[in-house]
C-alpha positions as CSV (number, residue, x, y, z in Angstrom):
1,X,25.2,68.2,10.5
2,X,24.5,64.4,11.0
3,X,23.9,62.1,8.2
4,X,20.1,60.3,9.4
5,X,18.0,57.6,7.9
6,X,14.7,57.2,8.4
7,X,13.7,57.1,12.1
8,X,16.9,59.4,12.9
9,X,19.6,56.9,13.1
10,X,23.1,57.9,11.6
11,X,23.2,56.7,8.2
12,X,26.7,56.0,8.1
13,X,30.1,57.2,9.8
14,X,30.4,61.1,10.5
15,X,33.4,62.8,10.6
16,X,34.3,65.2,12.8
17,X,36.2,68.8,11.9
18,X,39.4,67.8,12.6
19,X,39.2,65.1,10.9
20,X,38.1,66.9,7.7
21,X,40.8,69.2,7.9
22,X,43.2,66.1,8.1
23,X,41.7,64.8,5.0
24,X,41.8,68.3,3.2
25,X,45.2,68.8,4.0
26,X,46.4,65.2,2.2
27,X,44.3,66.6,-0.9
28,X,45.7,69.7,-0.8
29,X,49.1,69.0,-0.4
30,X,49.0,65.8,-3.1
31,X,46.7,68.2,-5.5
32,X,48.6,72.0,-5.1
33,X,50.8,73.2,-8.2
34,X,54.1,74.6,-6.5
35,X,53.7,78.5,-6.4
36,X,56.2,80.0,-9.2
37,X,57.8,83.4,-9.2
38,X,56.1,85.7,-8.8
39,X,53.8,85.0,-5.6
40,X,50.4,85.4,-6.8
41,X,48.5,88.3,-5.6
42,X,48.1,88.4,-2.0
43,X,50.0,84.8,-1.7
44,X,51.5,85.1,1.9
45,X,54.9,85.3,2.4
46,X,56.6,81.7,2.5
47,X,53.6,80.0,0.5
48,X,54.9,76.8,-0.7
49,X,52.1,75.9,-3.3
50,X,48.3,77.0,-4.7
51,X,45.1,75.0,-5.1
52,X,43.3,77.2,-8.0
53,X,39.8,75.9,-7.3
54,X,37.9,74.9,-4.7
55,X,36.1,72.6,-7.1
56,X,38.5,70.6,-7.8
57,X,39.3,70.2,-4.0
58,X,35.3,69.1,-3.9
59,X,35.8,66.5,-6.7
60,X,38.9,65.1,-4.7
61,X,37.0,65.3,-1.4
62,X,34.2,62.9,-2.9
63,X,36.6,60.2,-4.8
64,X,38.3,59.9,-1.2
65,X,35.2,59.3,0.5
66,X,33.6,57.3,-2.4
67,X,36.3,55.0,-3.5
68,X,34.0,53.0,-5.4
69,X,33.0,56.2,-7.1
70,X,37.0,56.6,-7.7
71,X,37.1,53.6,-9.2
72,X,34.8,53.9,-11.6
73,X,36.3,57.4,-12.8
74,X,39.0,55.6,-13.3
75,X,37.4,52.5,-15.4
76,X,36.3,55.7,-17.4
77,X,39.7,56.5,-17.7
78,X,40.7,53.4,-18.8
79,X,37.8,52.9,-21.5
80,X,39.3,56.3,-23.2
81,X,43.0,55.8,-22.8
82,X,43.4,52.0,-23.0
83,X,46.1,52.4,-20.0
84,X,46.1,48.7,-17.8
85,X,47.5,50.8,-14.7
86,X,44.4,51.9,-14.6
87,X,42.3,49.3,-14.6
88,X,44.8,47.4,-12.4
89,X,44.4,50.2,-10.1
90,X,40.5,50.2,-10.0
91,X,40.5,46.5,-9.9
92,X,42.6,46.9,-6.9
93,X,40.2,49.4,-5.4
94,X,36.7,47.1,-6.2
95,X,38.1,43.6,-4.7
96,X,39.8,45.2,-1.4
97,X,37.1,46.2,1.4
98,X,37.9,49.9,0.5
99,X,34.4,50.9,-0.7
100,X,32.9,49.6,2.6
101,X,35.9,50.5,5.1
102,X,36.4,54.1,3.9
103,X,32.9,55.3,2.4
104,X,32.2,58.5,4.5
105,X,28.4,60.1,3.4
106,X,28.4,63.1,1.6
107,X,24.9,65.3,1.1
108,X,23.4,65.2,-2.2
109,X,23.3,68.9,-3.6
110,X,22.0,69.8,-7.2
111,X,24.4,68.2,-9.5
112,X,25.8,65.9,-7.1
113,X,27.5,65.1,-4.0
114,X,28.5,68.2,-1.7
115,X,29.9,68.9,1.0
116,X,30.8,73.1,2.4
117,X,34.6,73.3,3.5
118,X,34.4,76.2,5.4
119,X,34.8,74.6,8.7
120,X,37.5,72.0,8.1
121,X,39.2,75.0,5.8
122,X,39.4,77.2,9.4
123,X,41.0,74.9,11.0
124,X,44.2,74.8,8.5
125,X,43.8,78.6,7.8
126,X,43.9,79.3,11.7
127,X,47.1,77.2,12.0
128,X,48.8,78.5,9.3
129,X,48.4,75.9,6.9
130,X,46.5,77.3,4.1
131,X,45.3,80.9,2.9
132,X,42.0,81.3,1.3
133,X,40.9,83.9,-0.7
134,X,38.4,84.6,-4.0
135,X,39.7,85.9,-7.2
136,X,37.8,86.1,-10.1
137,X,34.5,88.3,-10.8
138,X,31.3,88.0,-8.5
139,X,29.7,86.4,-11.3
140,X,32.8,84.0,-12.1
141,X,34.2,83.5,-8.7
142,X,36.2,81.0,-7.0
143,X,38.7,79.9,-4.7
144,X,42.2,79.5,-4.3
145,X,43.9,77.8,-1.9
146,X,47.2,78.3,-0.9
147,X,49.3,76.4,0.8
């Protein structure tokens, strides 16, 4: 669904499904833990990796698309650990165009930005590229995705 402002212009770029599924697959890859012996349940033969949370794949989602917002996680960061890289690395982030070049809206959902991966996540599970499924309880569910 479009992003609109008031009189139902776009409010900023849209990205289409493939791209999205670009974009998840560089998070998923740079974010999976390498899968360890044994497979985990239902793991597909040849899985190379897992993603235990789709949450976290959320959280990665938004800093990409809001690097200003990544930068000042990592001024956060930086406040509690004391570590320059970081700060050299949001500075980096704050005085390049980034913010304005690469901000893609996300809808604003209870507790913050959100944004449903279903339809990006098809396109990778239908070629091959990751495997979804829930583990957990219903009332403590969540997502892993393999890679």
């Amino acid at each position: 669904m479009p992003y609109e402002a008031v009189g139902g212009a776009p409010a900023g770029p849209v990205t289409s499904r493939m791209q999205d599924a670009v974009r998840l697959l560089l998070l998923v890859d740079g974010a999976a833990e390498p899968v360890s012996e044994p497979l985990p349940t239902a793991a597909p033969p040849g899985a190379v990796a897992v993603l235990r949370t789709q949450v976290m794949l959320q959280k990665l989602d938004f800093w990409l698309r809001n690097p200003d917002y990544f930068a000042n996680m990592l001024l956060d960061r930086y406040e509690a650990t004391g570590d320059s890289v970081l700060l050299d690395a949001a500075a980096g982030i704050l005085v390049s165009d980034e913010p304005e070049v690469r901000r893609y809206p996300m809808l604003r959902y209870r507790f913050g930005a959100y944004e449903p991966l279903d339809s990006a996540l098809s396109v990778l599970a239908g070629a091959g590229l990751v495997f979804r499924r829930k583990e957990g309880l219903p009332a403590i569910s969540g997502n892993t995705t393999t890679t």
